[in-house]
C-alpha positions as CSV (number, residue, x, y, z in Angstrom):
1,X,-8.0,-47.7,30.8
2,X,-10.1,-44.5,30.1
3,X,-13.1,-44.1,27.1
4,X,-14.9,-42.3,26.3
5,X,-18.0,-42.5,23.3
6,X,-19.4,-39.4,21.2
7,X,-22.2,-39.4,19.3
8,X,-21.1,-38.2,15.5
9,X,-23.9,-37.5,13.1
10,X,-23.3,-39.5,10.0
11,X,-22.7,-36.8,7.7
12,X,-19.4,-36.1,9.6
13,X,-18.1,-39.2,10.0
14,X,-15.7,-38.4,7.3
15,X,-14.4,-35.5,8.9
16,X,-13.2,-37.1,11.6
17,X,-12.1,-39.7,9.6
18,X,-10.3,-37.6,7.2
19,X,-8.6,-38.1,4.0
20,X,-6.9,-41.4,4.0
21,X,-7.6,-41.1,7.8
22,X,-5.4,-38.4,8.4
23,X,-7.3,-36.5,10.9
24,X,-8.3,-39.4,12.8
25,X,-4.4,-40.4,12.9
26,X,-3.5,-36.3,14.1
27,X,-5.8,-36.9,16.8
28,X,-4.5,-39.7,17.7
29,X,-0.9,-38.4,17.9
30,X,-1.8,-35.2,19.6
31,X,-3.9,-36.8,22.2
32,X,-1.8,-39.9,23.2
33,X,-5.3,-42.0,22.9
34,X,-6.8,-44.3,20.4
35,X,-9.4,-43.1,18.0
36,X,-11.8,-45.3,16.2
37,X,-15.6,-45.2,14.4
38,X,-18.2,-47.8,16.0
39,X,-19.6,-48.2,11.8
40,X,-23.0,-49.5,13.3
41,X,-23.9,-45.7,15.3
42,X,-21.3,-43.9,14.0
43,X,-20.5,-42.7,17.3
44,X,-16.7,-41.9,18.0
45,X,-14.9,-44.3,20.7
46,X,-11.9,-42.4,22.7
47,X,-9.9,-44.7,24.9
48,X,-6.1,-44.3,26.5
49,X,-4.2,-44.9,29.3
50,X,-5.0,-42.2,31.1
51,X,-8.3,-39.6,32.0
52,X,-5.8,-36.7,30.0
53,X,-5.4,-38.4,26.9
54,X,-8.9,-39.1,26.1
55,X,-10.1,-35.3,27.6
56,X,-7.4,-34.0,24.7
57,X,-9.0,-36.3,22.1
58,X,-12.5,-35.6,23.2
59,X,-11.7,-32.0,22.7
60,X,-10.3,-32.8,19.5
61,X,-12.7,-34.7,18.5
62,X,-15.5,-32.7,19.5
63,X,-14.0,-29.6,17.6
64,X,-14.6,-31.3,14.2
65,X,-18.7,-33.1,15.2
66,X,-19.6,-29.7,17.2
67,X,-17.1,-27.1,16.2
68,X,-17.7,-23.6,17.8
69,X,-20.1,-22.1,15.3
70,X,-21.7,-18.7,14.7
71,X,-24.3,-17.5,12.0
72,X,-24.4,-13.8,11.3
73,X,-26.8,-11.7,8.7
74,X,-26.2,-8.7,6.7
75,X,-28.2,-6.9,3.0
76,X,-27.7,-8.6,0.0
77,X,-25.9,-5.6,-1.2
78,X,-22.6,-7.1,0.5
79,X,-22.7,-10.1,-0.8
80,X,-20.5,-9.4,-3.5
81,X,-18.1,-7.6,-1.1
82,X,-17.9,-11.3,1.2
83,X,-17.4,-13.4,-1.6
84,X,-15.2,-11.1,-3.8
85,X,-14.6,-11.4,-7.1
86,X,-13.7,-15.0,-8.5
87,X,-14.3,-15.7,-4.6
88,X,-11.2,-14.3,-3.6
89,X,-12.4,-12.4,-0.8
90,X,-13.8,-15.5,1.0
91,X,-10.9,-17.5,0.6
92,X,-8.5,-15.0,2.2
93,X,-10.9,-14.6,4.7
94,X,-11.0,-19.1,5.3
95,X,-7.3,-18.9,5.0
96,X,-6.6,-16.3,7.7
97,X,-9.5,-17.8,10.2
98,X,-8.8,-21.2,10.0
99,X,-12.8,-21.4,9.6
100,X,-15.3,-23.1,7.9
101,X,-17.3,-19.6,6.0
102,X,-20.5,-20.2,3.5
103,X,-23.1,-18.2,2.3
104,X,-26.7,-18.6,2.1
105,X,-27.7,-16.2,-0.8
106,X,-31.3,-17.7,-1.1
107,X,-32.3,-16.3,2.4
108,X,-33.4,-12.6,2.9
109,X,-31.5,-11.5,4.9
110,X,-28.4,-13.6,4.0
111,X,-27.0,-15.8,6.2
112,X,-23.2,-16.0,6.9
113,X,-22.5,-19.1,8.8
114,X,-19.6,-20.0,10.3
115,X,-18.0,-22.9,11.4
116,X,-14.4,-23.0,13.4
117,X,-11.8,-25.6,15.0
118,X,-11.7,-23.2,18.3
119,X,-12.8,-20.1,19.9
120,X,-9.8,-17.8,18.4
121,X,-10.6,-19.1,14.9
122,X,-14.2,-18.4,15.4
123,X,-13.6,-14.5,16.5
124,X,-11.1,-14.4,14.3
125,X,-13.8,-14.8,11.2
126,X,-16.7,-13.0,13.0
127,X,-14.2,-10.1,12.8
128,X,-13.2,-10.0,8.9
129,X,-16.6,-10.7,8.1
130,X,-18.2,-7.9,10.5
131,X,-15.3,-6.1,8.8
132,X,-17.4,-5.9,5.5
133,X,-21.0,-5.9,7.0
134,X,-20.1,-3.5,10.2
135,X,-17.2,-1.4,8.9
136,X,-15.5,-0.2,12.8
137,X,-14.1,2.7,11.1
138,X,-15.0,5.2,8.8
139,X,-14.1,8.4,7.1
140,X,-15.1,10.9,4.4
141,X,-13.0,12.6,1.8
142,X,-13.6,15.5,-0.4
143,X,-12.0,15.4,-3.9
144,X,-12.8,17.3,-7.1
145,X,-14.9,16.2,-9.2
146,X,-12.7,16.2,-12.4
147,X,-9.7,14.1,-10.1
148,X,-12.3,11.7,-9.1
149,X,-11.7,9.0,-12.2
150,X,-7.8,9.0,-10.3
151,X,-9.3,7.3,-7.9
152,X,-11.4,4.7,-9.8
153,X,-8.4,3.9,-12.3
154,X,-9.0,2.3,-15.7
155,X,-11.7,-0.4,-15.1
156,X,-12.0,0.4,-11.8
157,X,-8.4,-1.2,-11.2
158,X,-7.3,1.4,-8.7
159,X,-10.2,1.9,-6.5
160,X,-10.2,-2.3,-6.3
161,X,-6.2,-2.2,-5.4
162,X,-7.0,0.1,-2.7
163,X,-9.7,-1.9,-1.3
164,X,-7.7,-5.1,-1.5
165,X,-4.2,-3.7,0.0
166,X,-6.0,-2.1,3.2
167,X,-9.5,-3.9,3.2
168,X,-11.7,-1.7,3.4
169,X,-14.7,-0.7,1.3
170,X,-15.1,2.9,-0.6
171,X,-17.7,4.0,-1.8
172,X,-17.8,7.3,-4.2
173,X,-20.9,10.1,-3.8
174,X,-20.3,11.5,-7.1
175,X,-23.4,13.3,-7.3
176,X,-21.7,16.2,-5.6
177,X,-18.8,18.4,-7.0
178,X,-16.8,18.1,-4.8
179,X,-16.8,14.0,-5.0
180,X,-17.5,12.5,-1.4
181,X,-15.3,9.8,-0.9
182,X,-16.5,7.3,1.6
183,X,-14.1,4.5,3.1
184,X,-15.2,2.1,5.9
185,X,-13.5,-0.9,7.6
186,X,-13.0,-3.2,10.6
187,X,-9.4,-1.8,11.4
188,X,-8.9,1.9,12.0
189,X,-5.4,1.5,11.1
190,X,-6.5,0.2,7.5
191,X,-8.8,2.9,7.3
192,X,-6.4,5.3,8.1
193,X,-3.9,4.0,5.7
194,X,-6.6,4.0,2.4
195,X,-6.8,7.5,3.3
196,X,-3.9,8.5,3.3
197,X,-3.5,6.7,0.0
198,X,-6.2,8.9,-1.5
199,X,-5.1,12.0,-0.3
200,X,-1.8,11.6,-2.1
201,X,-3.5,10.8,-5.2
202,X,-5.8,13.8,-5.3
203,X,-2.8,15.6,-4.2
204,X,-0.9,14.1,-7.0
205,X,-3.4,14.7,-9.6
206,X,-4.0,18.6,-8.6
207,X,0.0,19.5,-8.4
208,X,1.0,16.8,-10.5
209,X,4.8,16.1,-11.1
210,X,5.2,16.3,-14.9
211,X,9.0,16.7,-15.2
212,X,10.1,14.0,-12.7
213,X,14.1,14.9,-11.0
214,X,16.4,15.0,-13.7
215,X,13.9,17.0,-15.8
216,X,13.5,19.7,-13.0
217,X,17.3,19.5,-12.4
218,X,17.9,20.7,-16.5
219,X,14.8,23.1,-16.0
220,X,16.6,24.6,-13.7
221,X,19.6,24.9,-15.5
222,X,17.9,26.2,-18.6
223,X,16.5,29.0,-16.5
224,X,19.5,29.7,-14.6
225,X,21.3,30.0,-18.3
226,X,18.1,32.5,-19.8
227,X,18.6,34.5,-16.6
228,X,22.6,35.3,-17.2
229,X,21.9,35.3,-21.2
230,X,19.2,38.5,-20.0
231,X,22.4,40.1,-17.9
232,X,25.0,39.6,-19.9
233,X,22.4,41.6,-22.7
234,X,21.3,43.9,-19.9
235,X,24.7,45.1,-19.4
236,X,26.4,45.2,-22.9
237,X,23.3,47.2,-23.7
238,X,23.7,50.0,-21.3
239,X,27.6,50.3,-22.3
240,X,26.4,50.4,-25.9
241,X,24.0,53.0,-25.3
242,X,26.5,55.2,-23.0
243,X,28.8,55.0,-26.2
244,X,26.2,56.4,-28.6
245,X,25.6,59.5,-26.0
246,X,29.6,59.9,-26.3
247,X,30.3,58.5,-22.9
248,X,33.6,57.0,-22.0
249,X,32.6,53.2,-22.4
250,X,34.4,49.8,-23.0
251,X,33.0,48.8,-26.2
252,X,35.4,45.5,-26.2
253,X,33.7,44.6,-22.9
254,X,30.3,45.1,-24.4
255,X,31.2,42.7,-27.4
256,X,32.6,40.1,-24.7
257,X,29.6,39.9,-23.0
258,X,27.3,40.1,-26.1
259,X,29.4,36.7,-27.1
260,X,29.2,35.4,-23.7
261,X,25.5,36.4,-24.1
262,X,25.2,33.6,-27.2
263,X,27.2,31.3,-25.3
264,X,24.7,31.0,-22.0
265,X,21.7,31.1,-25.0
266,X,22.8,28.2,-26.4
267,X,23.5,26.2,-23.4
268,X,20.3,27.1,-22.3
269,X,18.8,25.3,-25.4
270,X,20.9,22.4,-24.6
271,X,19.8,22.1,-21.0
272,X,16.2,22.2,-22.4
273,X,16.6,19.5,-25.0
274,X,17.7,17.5,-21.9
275,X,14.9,18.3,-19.9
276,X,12.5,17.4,-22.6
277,X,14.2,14.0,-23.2
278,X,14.3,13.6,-19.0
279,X,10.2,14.7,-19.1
280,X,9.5,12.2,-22.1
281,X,11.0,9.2,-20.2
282,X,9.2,10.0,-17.1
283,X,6.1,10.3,-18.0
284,X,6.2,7.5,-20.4
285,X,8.5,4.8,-18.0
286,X,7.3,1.4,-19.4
287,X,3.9,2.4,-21.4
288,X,5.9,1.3,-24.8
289,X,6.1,3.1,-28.0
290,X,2.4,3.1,-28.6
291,X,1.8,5.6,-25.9
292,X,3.0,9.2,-26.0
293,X,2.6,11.7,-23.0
294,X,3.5,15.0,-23.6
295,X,2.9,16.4,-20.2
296,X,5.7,18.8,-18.9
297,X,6.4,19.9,-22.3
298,X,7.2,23.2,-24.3
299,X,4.9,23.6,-27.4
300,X,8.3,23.4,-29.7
301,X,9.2,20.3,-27.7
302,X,6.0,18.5,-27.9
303,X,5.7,18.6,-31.6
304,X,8.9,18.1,-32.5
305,X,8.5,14.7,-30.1
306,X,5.3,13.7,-31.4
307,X,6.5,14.3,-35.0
308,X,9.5,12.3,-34.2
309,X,7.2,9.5,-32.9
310,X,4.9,9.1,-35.5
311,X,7.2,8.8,-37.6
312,X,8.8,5.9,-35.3
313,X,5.6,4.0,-35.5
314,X,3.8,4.4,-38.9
315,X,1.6,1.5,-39.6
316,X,1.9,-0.1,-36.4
317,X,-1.5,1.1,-35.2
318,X,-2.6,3.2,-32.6
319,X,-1.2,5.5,-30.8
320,X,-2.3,7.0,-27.8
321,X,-1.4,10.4,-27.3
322,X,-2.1,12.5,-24.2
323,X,-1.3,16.3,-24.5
324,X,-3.5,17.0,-21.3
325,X,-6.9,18.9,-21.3
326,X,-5.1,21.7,-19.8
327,X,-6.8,21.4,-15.9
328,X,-2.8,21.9,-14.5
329,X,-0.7,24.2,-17.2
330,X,-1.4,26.6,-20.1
331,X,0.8,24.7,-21.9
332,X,-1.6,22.0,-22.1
333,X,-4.6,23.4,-23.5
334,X,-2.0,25.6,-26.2
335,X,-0.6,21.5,-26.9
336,X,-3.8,19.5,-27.9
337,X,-5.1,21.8,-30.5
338,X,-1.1,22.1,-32.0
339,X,-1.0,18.2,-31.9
340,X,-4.4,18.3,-34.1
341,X,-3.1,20.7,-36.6
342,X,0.0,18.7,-37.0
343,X,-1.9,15.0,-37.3
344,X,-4.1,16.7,-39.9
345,X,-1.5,18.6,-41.7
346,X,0.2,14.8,-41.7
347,X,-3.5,13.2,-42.9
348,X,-3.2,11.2,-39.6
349,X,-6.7,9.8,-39.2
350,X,-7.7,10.4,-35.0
351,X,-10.3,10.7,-32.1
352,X,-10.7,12.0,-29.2
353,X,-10.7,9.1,-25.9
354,X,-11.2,12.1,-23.5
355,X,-10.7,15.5,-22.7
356,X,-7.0,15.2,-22.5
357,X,-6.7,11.7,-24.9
358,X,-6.1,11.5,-28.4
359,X,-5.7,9.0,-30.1
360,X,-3.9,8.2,-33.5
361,X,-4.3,5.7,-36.3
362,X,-0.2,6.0,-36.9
């Protein structure tokens, strides 16, 4: 019969122990050997029927009263970036380690110390916490100043979603026009997705999509109707005119295409009625009644939607309208002072939230 004794400081006792002697059980099980506490020195006693066993419980046991162990330092300035906010950051980092992680905030420098059941657990939290205080990657990103807030989102919420889905850290110069964009991280890869990430929302926000498919598909349409509406006129024209010179002409053929003329007119009105109604439910998918963007619109379209709206939502409180500030169309900056005539002319009471935000006490 093998044994083995290991001296446990008292305030771990427990841990080997575990709850309702659970670990102390596991061990047991893994190791083929039996585990007990000597109460009067605390010190673990290992014994089994053979030398393998009690190695494999000594291992196990040792893990838990002198686990591999590592204590790193960083600026209090990422302090807030280890723990996260409501601590979340420090728990995903326990949960994918498989380590023991606290914090000494009270020490300058902070302390970071670590705690793990093996070796791979160890490096495995050294790396997600060097992650945050010794990004491995790094890259920099110009963006326009006035695109910049795409970035942050409302609250911050988009620049924190970033952060979280690639885990990195950005950080945004905006004392510059154009905006330096900083993002930094342990894992190239993640790095390299977050940037990608941004450049599709600065690219987004400088040749934004206002009119979404089915609204380009009846844009289209309209314009193909305007353009034969403008031949069929064209050419009745020049048949009329050859008739007032006394010029053989087909006079019947001019009023055909006069009346065909009307007919492509008024389908073009159609197919823009549908591409306003397309636009509207784009740009608007799932904000509810009390917002109203009127992006992608004609003048004529916008007001007769917002007209339409207000008089949806009268007395229900406010509603936010967003006729642009006019950084991507004309039609944008010709909308926003429109939309003000009209709220006045109505006696809507409204105020400004931004450059391209109004909003309306319906």
């Amino acid at each position: 019969m093998a044994e083995k004794r290991i001296a446990c400081p008292k305030h771990l006792v427990g841990r080997v122990i575990g709850p309702k002697g659970a670990t102390i059980q596991t061990i047991q099980q893994e190791s083929g050997a039996k585990v007990t506490v000597d109460r009067n020195t605390d010190a673990v006693v290992i014994s089994g029927p053979s030398e393998a066993s009690v190695a494999k419980a000594v291992e196990l046991v040792t893990a838990i009263v002198n686990p591999p162990s590592k204590t790193l330092t960083c600026d209090r300035e990422y302090v807030k970036d280890i723990i996260g906010k409501g601590g979340a950051n420090i728990k995903r980092m326990r949960e994918e380690s498989g380590a023991r992680i606290s914090v000494e905030t009270e020490k300058d420098p902070v302390k970071i110390k670590i705690e793990a059941p093996n070796q791979e657990s160890l490096g495995t939290a050294v790396a997600l916490i060097n992650g945050v205080i010794k990004p491995a990657a790094a890259e920099k990103i110009e963006c326009p100043k006035q695109y910049a807030s795409q970035i942050v989102g409302e609250n911050g919420a988009t620049l924190r979603g970033l952060e979280s889905k690639h885990r990195v850290k950005i950080i945004m110069d905006s004392t510059s026009d154009p905006v330096i964009v900083h993002i930094e991280g342990a894992r190239a890869s993640g790095v390299a997705a977050a940037v990608a990430q941004v450049r599709t929302i600065i690219a987004t926000a400088t040749n934004p999509d206002y009119e979404g498919p089915d609204g380009q598909r009846f844009r289209r349409e309209a314009e193909r109707c305007a353009k034969e509406r403008a031949r069929l006129y064209d050419s009745a024209s020049v048949i009329f005119d050859a008739a007032k010179r006394g010029e053989a002409a087909d006079k019947d053929a001019a009023y055909k295409m006069v009346e065909d003329g009307k007919a492509a007119g008024a389908a073009m009105e159609a197919a823009n009625a549908k591409a306003a109604e397309a636009i509207v439910a784009f740009n608007n998918e799932g904000m509810g009644e009390m917002h109203l963007d009127l992006h992608g619109l004609k003048v004529s379209e916008a007001l007769a939607v917002l007209q339409k709206r207000l008089d949806e939502v009268r007395g229900k409180g406010e509603l936010e309208i967003i006729p642009g500030a006019g950084h991507h169309s004309e039609n944008a900056a010709l909308i926003k002072p429109k939309v003000e005539a009209m709220l006045k002319e109505r006696y809507v009471r409204f105020h400004a939230k931004n450059a391209g935000t109004i909003v309306a006490i319906a």
